[in-house]
Every structure is written in C-alpha cells, then in structure tokens.
N, C-alpha and C positions, 0 to 999 in steps of 0.2 A: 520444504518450508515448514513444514508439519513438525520434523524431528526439532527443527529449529531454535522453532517457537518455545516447542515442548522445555530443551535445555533451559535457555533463557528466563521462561519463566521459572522452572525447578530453582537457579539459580539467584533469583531473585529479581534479575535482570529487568524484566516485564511484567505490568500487571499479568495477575490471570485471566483468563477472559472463559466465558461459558463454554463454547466449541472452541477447539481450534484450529478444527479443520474449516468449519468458514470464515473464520479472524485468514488460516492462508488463503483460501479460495479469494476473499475480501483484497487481502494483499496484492495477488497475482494477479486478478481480472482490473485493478485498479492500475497496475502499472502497465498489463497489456493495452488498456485504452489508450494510454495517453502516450506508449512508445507505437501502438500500430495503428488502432482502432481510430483515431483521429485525423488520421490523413486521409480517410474516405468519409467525413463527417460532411451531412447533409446540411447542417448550416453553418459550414466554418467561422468562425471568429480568429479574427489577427490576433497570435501569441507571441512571445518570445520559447521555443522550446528550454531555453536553460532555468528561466523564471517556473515556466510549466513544472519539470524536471523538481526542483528545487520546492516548488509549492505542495505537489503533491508527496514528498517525502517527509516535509514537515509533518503534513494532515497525519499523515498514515501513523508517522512513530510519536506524535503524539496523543493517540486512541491509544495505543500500546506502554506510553510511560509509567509506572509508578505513582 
C-alpha cells in the first residue's frame, strides 16, 4: 500500500499527504473494520453492506484526491 501510494502520488495522481505510511495504515485498518471488524460490533446498527462498501471508499479516496 505504501509503494502504492508512494507511485501515485509521484505521479501526480494523489494529493501528498505528511506520512504515508499512516495515510496506508489509515487505508487498511479502515477497510479491515468495516470488511471484518463489524460483524462482532458491540452495538450493531442495520446496514446495507454494499451502501457500507461503497461509502467508505468514497470517504477514503476523497482525503486522498487532488
């Protein structure tokens, strides 16, 4: 995720951002919550997972836009 980023941004692709090893860590721990970490959540709330899926991919690569 690290080398990823790194292209990307060189590329112009993505903003830069300060670390980019926590912008990944940020990434990774963001989509392991909501593909694993949510299904043992101590106060579930009714979702749609595609809506889920779909919202949080928005959040994400719009911190990371240009």
């Amino acid at each position: 995720m690290v080398r990823y980023l790194e292209s990307r941004i060189a590329a112009g692709q993505l903003r830069p951002v300060a670390n980019v090893r926590i912008a990944a860590r940020v990434i990774i721990e963001t989509c392991t919550t909501w593909a694993v970490h949510i299904k043992w959540d101590r106060s579930p709330e009714d979702f749609d997972p595609a809506v889920a899926r779909d919202e949080v991919v928005a959040f994400l690569v719009s911190g990371l836009q240009r």
